[in-house]
N, C-alpha and C positions, 0 to 999 in steps of 0.2 A: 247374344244371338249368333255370333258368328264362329262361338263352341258349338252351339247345336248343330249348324248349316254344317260345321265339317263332319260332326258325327255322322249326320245324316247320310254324306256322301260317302263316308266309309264303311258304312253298312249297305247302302244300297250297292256301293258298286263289289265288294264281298258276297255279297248273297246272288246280283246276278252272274256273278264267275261261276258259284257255287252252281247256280242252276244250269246252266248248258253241260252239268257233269252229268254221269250218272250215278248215284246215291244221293241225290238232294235228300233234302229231307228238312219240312217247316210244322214250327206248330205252334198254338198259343195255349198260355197258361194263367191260374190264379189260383190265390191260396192266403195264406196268414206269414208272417215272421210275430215270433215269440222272442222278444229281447233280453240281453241282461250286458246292457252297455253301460259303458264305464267313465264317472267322471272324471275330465281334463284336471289337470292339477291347478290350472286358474279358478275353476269354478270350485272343485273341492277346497282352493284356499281361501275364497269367499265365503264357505256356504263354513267352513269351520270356524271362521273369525266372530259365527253370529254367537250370540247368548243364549242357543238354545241345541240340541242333538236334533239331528234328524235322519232317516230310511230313505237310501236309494231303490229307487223305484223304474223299471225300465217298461218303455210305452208299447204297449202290442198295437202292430201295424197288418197293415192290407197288403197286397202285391199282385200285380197284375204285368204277362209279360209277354214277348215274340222272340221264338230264335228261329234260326237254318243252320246247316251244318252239310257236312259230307262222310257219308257213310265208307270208310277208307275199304274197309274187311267187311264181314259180317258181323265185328268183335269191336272193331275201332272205329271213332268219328272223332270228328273238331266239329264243333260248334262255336256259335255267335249269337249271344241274347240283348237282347236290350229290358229291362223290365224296372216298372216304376213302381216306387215305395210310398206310401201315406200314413204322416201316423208314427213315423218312427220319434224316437228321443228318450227322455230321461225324466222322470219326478223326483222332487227332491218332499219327501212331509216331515217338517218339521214339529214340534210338539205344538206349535203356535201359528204357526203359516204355510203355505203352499207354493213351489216353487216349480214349474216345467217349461220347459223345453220343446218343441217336437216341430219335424223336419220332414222334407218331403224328397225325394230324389231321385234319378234315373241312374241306373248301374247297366255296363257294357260290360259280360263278364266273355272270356274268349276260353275255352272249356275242350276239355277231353275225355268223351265217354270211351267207356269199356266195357263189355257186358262178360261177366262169368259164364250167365247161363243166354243163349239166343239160339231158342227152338220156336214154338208157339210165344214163348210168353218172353220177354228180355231181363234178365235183371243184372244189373253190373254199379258200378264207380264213375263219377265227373268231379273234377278238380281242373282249379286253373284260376289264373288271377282275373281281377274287374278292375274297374274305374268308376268315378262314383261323383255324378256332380249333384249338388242339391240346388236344387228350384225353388223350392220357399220355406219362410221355419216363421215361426213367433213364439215369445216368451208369455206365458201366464203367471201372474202373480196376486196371492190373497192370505189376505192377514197381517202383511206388514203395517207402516207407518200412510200408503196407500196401495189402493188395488188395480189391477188390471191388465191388459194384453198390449202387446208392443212386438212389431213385426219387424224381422233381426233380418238386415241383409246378409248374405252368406256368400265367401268365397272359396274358390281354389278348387281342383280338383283330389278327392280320395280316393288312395289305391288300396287295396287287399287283399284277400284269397278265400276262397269258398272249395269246399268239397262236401261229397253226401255221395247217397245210393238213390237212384232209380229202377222202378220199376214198369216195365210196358203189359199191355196183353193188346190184338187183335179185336180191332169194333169195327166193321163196318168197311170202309175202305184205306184206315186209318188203322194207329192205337191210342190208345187211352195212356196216357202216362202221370203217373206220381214219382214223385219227387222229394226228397228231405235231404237238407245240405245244411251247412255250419258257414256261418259267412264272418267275416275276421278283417276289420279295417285296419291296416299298420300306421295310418294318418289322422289326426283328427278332425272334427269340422270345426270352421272357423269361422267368423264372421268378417267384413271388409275388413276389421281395424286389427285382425290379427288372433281375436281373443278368442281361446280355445274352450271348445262347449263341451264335447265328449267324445268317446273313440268307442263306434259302434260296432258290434256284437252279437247276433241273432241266429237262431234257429228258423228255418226257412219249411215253411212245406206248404206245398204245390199240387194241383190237379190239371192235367192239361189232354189236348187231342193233339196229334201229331198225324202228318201227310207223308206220304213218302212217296217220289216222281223218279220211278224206276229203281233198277239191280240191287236195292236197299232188303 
């Protein structure tokens, strides 16, 4: 509780700096991530010790999210997202049983757009690192010796780096913006006892409205 309490105040008091500028600019978003996350060398060295082969399998997830930002140029902004993940993780099938993973989590990514093109329509580059805590995960399992769900408490904070292309066009008093970015954890998720689950991996794409409060 008192990770989130700080987040919170770091964004809140960020975004209202951001707004007494001129280039604000907020908007929200949602879309899909398309995985292909990678097994921890703990669980690869469990899941190899069994009697049988199995297909890594990575879990397509939801995302739904809020950023601001400040319009530096017409070309340059910094942004601040906060956006939560559902759905993320890993399947393990093996030829005889069923093994996943999957995780839930809020990522704070702090970002730098650029637009190539910004006439009517914007299209440009966002890259920059996040942080990444996860909120809830449980394990499923079937076929073994017994079955069933067990809910994994999860620690630590993950860091990594995302970049992609944006696209905007002009709706109404707003834009419309899409989004497709590469997101790359350098850390992996863990649970309290240490034991390392996997190092996620995702293709990200987004649809969102965007506001802009002045000179933007």
């Amino acid at each position: 509780m008192k990770k989130f309490s700080l987040i919170a105040a770091f964004l809140i008091a960020g975004f209202t700096a951001a707004y007494a500028q001129t280039g604000f600019f907020a908007g929200a978003k949602l879309g899909a991530e398309f995985g292909f996350s990678k097994l921890s060398d703990d669980v690869k060295n469990w899941a190899d010790s069994l009697p049988a082969s199995y297909e890594e399998k990575s879990k397509f997830a939801f995302t739904l999210g809020a950023y601001g930002g400040y319009g530096i140029t017409d070309k340059f902004a910094v942004l601040a997202e906060m956006d939560l993940y559902f759905g993320q993780g890993i399947k393990l099938d093996f030829s005889i049983a069923e093994y996943t993973i999957r995780y839930s989590s809020m990522d704070i990514p702090i970002l730098l757009r650029y637009a190539f093109v910004h006439s009517k329509a914007a299209f440009g580059l966002q890259v920059g690192p996040y942080f990444s805590l996860p909120l809830s995960a449980e394990e499923e399992f079937s076929g073994f010796t017994q079955s069933g769900t067990n809910t994994v408490d999860l620690e630590g904070i993950n860091f990594g780096a995302l970049g992609g292309l944006f696209l905007s066009y002009p709706a109404g008093r707003g834009r419309i913006v899409a989004d497709l970015r590469l997101l790359f954890d350098f850390t992996p998720v863990k649970d309290v006892a240490g034991f390392e689950a996997l190092y996620r991996r995702g293709v990200v794409l987004t649809v969102g409205y965007e506001y802009s409060f002045g000179g933007r």
